[in-house]
Biopython code that builds the backbone (N, CA, C, O; Angstrom):
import numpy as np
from Bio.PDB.StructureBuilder import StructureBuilder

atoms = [
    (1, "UNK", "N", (2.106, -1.180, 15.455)),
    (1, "UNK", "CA", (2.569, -2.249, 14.609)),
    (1, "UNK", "C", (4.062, -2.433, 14.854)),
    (1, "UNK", "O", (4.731, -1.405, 14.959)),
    (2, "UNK", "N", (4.723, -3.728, 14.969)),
    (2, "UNK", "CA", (5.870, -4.100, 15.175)),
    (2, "UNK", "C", (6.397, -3.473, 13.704)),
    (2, "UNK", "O", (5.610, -3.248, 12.784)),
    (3, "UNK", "N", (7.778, -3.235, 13.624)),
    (3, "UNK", "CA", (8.368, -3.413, 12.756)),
    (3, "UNK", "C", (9.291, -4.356, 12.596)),
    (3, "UNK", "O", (9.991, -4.618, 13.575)),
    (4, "UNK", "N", (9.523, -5.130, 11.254)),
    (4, "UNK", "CA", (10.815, -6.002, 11.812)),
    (4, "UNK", "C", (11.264, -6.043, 10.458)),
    (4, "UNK", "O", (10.310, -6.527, 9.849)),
    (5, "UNK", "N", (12.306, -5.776, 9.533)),
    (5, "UNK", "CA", (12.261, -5.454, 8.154)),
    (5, "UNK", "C", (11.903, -6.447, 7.240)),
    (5, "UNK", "O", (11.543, -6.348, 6.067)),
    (6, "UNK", "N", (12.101, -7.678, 8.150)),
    (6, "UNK", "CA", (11.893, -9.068, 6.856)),
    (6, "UNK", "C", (10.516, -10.077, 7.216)),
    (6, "UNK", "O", (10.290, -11.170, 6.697)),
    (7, "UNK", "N", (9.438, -9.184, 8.549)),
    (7, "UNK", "CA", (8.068, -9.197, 8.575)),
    (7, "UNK", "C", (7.337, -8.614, 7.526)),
    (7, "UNK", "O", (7.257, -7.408, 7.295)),
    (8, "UNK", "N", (6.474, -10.108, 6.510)),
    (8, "UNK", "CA", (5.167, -9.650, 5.894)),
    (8, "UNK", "C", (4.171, -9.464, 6.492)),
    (8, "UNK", "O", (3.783, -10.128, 7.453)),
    (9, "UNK", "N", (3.529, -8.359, 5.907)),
    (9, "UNK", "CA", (1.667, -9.044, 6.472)),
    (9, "UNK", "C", (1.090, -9.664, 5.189)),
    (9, "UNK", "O", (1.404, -9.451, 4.019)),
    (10, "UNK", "N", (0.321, -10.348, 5.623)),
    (10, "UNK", "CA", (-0.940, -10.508, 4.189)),
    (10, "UNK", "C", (-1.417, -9.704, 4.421)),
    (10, "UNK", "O", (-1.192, -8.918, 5.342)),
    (11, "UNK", "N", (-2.833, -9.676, 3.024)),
    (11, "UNK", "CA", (-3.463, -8.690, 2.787)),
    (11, "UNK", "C", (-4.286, -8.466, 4.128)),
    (11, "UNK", "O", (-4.062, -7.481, 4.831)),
    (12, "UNK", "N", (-5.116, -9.285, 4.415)),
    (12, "UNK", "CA", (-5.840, -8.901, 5.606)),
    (12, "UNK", "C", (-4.727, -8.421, 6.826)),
    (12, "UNK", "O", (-5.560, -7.789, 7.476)),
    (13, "UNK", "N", (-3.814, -8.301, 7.395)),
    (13, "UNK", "CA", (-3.344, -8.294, 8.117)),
    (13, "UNK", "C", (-3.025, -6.361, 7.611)),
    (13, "UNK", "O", (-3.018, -5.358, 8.324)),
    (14, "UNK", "N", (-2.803, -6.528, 6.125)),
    (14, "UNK", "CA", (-2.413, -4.897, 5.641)),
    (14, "UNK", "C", (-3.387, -3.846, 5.891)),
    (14, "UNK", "O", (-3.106, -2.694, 6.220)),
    (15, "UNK", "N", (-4.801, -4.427, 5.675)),
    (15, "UNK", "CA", (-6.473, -3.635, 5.359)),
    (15, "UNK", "C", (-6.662, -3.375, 6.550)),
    (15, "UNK", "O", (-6.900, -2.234, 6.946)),
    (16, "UNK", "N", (-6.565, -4.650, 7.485)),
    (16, "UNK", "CA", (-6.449, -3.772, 8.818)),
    (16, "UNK", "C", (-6.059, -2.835, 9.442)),
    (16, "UNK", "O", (-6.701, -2.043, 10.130)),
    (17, "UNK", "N", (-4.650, -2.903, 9.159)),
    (17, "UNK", "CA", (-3.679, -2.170, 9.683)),
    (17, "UNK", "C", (-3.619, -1.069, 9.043)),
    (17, "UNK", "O", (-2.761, -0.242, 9.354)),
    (18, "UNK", "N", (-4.489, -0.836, 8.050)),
    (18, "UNK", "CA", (-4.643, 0.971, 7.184)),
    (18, "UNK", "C", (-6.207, 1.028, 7.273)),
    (18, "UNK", "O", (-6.859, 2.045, 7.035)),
    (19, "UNK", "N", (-6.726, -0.163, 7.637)),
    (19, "UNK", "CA", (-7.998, 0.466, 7.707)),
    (19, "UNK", "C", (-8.800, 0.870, 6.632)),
    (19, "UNK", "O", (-9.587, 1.816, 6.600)),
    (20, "UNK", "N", (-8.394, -0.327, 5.332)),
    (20, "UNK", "CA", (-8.892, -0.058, 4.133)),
    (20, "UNK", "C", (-9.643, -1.362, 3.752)),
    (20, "UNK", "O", (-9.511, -2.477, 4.254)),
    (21, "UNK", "N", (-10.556, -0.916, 2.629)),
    (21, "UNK", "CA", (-11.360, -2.002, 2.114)),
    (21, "UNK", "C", (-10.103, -2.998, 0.905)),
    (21, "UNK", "O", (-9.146, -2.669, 0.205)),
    (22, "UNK", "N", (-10.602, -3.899, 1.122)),
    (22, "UNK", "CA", (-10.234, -4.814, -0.379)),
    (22, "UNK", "C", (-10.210, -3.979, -1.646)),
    (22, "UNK", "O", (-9.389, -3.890, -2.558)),
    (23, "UNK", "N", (-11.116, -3.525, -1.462)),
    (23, "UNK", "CA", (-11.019, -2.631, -3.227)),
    (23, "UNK", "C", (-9.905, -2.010, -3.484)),
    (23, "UNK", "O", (-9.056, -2.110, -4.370)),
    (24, "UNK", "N", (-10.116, -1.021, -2.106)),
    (24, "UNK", "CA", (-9.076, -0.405, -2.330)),
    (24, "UNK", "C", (-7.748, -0.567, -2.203)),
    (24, "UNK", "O", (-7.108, 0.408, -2.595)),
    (25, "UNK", "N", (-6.875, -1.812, -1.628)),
    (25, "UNK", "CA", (-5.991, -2.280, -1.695)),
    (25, "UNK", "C", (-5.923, -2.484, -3.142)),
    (25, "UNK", "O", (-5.059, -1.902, -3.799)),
    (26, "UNK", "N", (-6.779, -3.274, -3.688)),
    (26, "UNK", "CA", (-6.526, -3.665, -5.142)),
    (26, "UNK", "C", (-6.546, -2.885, -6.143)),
    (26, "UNK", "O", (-6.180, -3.238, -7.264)),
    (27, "UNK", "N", (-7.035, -1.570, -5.816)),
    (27, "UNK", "CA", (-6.573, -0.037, -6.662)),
    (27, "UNK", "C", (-5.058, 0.083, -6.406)),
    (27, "UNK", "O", (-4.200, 0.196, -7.282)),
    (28, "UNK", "N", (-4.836, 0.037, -4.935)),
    (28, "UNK", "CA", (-3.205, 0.428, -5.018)),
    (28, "UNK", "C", (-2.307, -0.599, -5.314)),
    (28, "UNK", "O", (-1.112, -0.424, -5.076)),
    (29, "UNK", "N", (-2.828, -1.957, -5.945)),
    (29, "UNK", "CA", (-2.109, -3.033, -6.124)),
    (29, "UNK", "C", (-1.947, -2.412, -7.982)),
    (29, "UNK", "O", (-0.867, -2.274, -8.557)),
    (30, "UNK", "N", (-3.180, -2.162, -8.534)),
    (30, "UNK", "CA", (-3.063, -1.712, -10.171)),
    (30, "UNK", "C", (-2.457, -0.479, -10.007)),
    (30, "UNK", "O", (-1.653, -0.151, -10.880)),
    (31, "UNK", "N", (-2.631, 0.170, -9.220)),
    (31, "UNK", "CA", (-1.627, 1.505, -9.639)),
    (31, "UNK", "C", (-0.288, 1.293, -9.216)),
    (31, "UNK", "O", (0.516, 2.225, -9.238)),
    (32, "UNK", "N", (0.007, 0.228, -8.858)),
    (32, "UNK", "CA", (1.328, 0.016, -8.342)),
    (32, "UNK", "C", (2.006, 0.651, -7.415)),
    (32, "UNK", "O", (3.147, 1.108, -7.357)),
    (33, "UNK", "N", (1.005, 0.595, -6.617)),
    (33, "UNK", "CA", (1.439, 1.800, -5.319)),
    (33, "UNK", "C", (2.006, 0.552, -4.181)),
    (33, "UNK", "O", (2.954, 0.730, -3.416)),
    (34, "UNK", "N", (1.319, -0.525, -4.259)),
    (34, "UNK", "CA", (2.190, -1.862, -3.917)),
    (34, "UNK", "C", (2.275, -2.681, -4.332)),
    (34, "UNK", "O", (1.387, -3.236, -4.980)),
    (35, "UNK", "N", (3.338, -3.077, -4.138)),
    (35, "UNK", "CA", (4.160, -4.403, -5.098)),
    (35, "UNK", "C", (4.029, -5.935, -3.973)),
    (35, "UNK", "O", (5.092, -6.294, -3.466)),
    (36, "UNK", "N", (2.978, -6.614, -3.695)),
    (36, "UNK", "CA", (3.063, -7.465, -3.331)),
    (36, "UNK", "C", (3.519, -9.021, -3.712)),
    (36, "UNK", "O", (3.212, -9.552, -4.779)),
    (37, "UNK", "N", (4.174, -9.560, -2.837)),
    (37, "UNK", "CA", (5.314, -10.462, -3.327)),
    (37, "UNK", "C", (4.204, -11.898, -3.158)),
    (37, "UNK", "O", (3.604, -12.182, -2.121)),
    (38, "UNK", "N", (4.155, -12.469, -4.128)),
    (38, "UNK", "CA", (3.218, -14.043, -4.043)),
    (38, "UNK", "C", (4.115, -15.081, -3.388)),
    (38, "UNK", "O", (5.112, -15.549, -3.937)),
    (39, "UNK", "N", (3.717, -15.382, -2.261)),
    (39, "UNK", "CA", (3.990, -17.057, -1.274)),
    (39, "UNK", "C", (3.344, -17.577, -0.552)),
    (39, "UNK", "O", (2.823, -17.348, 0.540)),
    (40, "UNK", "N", (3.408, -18.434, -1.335)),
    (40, "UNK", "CA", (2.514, -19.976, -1.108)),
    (40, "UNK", "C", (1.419, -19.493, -1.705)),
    (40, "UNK", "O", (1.413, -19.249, -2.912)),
    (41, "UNK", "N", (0.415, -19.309, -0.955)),
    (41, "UNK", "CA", (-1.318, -19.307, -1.280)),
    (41, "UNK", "C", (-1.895, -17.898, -1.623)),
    (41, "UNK", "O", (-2.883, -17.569, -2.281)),
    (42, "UNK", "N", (-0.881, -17.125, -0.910)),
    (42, "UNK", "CA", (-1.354, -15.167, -0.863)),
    (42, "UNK", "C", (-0.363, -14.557, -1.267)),
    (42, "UNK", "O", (0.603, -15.136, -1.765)),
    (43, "UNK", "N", (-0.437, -13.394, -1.129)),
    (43, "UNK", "CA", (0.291, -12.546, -1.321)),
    (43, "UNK", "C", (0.552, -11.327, 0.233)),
    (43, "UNK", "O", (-0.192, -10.884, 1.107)),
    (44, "UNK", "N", (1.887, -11.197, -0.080)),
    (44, "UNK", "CA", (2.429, -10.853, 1.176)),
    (44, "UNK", "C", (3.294, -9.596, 0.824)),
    (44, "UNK", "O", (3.912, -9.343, -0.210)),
    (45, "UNK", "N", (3.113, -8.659, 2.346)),
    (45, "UNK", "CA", (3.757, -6.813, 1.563)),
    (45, "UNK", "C", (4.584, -6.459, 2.746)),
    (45, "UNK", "O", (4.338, -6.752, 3.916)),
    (46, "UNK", "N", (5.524, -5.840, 2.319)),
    (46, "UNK", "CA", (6.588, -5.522, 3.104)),
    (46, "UNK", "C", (6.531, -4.412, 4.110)),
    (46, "UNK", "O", (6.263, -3.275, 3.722)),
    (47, "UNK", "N", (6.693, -4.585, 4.993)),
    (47, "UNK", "CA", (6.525, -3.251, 5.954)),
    (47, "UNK", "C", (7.055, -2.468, 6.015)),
    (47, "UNK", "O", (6.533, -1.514, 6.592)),
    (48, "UNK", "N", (8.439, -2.306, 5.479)),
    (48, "UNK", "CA", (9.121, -1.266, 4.343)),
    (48, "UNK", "C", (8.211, -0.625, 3.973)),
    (48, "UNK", "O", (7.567, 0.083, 4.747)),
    (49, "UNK", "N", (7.915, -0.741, 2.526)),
    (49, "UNK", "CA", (6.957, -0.714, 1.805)),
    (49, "UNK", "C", (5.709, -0.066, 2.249)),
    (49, "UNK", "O", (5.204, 0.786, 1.518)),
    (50, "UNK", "N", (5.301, -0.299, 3.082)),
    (50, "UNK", "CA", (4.036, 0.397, 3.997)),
    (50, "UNK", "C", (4.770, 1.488, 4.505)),
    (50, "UNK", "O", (4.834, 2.453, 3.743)),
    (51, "UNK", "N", (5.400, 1.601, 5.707)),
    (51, "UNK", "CA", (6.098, 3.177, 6.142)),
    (51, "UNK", "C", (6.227, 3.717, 5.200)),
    (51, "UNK", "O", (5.968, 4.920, 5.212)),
    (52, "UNK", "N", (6.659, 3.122, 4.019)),
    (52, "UNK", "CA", (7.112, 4.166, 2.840)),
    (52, "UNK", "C", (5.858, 4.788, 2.327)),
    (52, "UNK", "O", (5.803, 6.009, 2.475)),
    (53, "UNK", "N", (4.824, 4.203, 1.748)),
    (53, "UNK", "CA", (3.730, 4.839, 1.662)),
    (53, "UNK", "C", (2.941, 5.833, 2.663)),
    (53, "UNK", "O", (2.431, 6.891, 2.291)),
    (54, "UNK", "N", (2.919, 5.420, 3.771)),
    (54, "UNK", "CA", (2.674, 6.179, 4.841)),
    (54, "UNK", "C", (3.223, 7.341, 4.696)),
    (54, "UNK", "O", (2.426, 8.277, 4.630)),
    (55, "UNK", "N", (4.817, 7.698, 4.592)),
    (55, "UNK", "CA", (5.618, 8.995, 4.568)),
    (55, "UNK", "C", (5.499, 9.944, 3.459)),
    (55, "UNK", "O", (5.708, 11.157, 3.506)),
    (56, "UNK", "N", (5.018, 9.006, 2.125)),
    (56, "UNK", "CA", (4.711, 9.281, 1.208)),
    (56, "UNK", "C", (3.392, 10.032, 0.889)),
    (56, "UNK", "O", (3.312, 11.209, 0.538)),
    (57, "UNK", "N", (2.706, 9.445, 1.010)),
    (57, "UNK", "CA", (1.367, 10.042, 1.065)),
    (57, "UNK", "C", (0.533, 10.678, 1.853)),
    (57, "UNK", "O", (-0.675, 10.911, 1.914)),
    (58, "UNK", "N", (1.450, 10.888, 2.415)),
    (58, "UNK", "CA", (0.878, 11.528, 3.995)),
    (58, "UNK", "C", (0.238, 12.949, 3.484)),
    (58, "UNK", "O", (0.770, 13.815, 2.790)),
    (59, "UNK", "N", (-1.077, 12.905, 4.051)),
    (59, "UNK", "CA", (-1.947, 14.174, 3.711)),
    (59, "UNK", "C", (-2.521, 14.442, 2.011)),
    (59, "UNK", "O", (-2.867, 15.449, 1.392)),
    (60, "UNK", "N", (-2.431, 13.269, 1.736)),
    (60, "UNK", "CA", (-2.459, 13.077, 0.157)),
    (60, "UNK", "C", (-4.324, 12.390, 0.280)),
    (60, "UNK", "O", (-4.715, 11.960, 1.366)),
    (61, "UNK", "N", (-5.188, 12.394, -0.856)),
    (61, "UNK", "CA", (-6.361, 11.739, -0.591)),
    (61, "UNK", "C", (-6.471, 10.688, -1.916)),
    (61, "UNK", "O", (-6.789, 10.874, -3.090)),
    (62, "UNK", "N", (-6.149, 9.767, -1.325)),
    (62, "UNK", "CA", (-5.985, 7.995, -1.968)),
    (62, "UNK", "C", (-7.651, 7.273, -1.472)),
    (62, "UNK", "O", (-7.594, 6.047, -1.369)),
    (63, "UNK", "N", (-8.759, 7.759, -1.234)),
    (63, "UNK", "CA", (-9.975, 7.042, -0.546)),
    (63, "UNK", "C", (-10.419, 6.807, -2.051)),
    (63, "UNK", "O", (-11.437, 6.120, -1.965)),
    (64, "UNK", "N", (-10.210, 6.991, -3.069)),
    (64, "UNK", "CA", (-10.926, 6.235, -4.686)),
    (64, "UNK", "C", (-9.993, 5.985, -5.639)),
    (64, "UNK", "O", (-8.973, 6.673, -5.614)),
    (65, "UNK", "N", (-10.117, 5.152, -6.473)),
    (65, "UNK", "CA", (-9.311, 4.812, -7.467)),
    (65, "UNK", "C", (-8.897, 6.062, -8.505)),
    (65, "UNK", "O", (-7.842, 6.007, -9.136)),
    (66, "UNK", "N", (-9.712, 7.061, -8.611)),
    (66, "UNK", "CA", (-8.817, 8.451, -9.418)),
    (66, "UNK", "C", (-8.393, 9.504, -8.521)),
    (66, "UNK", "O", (-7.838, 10.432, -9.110)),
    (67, "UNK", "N", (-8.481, 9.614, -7.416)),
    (67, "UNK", "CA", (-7.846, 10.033, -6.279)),
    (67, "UNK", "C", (-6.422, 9.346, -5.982)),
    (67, "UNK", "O", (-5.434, 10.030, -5.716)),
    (68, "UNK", "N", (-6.397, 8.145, -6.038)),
    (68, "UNK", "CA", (-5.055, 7.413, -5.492)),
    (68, "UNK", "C", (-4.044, 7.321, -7.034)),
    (68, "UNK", "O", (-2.829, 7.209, -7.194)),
    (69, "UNK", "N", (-5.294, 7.438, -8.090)),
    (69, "UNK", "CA", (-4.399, 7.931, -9.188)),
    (69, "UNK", "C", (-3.506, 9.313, -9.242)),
    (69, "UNK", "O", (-2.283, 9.393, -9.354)),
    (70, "UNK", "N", (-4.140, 10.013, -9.170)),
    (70, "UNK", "CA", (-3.753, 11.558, -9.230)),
    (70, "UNK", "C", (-2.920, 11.680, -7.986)),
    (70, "UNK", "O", (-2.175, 12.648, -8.138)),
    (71, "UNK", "N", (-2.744, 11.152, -6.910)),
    (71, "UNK", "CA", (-2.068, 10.990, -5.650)),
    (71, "UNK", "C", (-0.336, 10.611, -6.132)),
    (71, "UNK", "O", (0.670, 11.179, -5.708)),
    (72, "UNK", "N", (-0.422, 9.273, -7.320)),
    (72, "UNK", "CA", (0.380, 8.825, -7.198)),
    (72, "UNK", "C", (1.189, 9.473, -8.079)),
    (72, "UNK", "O", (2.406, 9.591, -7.935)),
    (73, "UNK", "N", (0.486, 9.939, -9.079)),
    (73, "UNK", "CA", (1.412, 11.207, -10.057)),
    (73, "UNK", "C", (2.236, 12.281, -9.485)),
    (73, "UNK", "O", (3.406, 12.606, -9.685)),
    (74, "UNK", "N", (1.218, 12.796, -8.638)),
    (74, "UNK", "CA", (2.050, 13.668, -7.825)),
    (74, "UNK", "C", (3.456, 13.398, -7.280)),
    (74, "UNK", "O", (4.565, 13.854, -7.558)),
    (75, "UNK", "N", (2.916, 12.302, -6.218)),
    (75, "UNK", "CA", (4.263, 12.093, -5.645)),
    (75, "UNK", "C", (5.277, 10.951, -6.274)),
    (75, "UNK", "O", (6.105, 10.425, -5.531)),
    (76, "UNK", "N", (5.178, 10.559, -7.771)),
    (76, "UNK", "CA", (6.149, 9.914, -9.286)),
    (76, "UNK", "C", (6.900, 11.526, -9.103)),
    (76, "UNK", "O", (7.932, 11.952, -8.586)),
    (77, "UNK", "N", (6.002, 11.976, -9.673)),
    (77, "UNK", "CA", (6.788, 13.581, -9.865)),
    (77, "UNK", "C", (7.900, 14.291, -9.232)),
    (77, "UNK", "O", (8.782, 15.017, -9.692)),
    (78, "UNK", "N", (7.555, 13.791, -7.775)),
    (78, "UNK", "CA", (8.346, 14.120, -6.529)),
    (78, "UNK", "C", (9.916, 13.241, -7.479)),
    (78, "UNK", "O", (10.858, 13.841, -7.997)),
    (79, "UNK", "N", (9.781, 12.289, -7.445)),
    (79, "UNK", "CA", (11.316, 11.740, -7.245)),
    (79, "UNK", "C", (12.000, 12.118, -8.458)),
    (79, "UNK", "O", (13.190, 11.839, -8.609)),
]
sb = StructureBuilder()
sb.init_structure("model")
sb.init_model(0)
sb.init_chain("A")
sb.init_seg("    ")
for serial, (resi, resn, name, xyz) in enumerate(atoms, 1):
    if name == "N":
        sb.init_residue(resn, " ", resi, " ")
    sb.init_atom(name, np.array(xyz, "f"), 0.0, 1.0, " ", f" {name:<3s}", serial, name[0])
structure = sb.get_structure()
């Protein structure tokens, strides 16, 4: 994946690129694990934002909505 700091993806462009279902994007959209920014028609996420999760959660298990809960406590805790 390119990086470029002020490149969005949309969502499909994100699910791909993690290789996740819709659902589960939209678990980490309610747990606020991302903050996607609304323009125009969709919503669009920062690639910031992604590495950061990536570094973040790395080795962490986010595959269900009380998993990515308990994931995210953990690493709240961290900071």
């Amino acid at each position: 994946m390119e990086v470029r700091p002020t490149k969005m993806l949309t969502e499909k462009e994100l699910r791909e690129d993690l290789g996740i279902s819709r659902d589960q994007l939209l678990n980490f959209i309610d747990l606020e694990i991302f903050h996607p920014i609304r323009l125009g028609r969709g919503r669009k996420f920062s690639q910031q934002e992604i590495l950061e999760f990536q570094r973040k959660y790395a080795g962490l298990d986010v595959s269900n909505y009380h998993k990515a809960k308990k994931a995210k406590e953990y690493v709240d805790s961290l900071a």
